[in-house]
N, C-alpha and C positions, 0 to 999 in steps of 0.2 A: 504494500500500500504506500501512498506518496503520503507525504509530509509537507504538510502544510498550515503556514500559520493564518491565521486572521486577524487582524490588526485597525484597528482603531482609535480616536481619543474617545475619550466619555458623551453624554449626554446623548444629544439626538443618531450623532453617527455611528454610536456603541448599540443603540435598539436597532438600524439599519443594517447593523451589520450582523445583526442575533438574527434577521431573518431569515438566513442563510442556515439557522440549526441542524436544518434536515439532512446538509452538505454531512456536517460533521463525523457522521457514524461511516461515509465512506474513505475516509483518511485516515491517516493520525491525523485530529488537527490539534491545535493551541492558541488560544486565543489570548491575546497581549491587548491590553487597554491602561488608561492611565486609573493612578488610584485616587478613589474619592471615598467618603462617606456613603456614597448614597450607589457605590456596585463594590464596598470592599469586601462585601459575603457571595460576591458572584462563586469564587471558586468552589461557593457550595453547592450552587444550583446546578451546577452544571456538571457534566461528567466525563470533560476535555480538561487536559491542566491549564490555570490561568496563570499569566502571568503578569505583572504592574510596572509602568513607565513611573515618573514623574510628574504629576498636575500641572502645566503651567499655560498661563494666558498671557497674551500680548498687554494687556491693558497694565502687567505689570513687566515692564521689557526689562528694566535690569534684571532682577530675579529670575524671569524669563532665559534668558543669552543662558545662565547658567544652569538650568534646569535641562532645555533644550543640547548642550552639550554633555551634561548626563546619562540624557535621554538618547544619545548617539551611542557611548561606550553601552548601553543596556541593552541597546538594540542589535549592537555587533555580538555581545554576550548572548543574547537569547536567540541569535541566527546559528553562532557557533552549536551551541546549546542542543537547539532542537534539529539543524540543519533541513531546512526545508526545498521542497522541490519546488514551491511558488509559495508567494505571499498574495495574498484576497486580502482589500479593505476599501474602508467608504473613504478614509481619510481622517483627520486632517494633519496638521503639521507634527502630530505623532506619528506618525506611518511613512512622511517622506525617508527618515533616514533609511529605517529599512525595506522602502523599495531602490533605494539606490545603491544600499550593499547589497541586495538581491541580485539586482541588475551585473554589479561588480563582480559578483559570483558566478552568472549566467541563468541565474534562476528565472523562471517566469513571474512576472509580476500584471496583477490583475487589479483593475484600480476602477472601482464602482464612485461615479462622481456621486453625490449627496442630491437626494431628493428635490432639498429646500432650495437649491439652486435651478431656475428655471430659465430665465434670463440672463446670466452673467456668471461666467467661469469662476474658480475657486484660487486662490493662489497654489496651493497645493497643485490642484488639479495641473494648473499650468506646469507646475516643477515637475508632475510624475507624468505627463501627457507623451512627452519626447521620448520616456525611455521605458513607457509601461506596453509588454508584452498583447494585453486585451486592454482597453481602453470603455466603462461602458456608462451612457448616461441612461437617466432616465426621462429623459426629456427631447422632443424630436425636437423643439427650439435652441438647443446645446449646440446640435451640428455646427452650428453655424462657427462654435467655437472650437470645436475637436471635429473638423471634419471626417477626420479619420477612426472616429470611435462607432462603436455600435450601440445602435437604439434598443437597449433591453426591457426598455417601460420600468412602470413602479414596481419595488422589493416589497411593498405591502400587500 
């Protein structure tokens, strides 16, 4: 069976990415999200090992820079770690490091743009768009920005 992680930050793009559960039981997979209060009992709900990033938001950028540099050496640890054959995730700027050490590996990287974007690309989106293996939105208004992705509709 292939190896493969799931990778997300928290909140809305951590549910978008749960809907993919079904995936699960055909892999190994593991799923990496950042730690918060409000999913630090995931690893019980679920029956994949989880693993925890770093919390951080832009609106605090100092803290940030270095949270986000942490969250780089975690992500090369838990690539090493689990070694996977692709990385699947909605995004966001927790998942770019490790689609781009994926990529530096050769691995497949699979990058589900975010629902809540209908209108206007993601910064993320745009840093993984170049070098992600499947590319897929769920919005045919997207194309216009990822011409080259595929239209997979909503994960709900």
């Amino acid at each position: 069976m292939k190896n493969v992680i799931f990778i997300s930050s928290t909140g809305g793009h951590l549910v978008e990415l749960l809907q993919l559960k079904p995936l699960f039981s055909q892999v190994n997979a593991y799923l990496i999200t950042e730690k918060t209060k409000s999913n630090a009992d995931l690893s019980q709900q679920l029956t994949i090992p989880v693993a925890y990033l770093a919390y951080g938001t832009k609106k605090h950028l100092f803290t940030y820079m270095f949270k986000f540099a942490y969250n780089i050496i975690r992500s090369f640890y838990y690539f090493i770690k689990y070694q996977p054959d692709a990385i699947v995730t909605t995004g966001t700027h927790t998942a770019v490091p490790m689609c781009y050490i994926a990529h530096l590996f050769k691995k497949k990287v699979i990058w589900i743009e975010t629902f809540a974007n209908s209108q206007s690309p993601t910064e993320a989106g745009r840093l993984v768009y170049k070098i992600a293996d499947t590319f897929i939105v769920q919005w045919e208004s997207m194309l216009q920005f990822y011409p080259d992705a595929i239209v997979g509709g909503s994960i709900f």
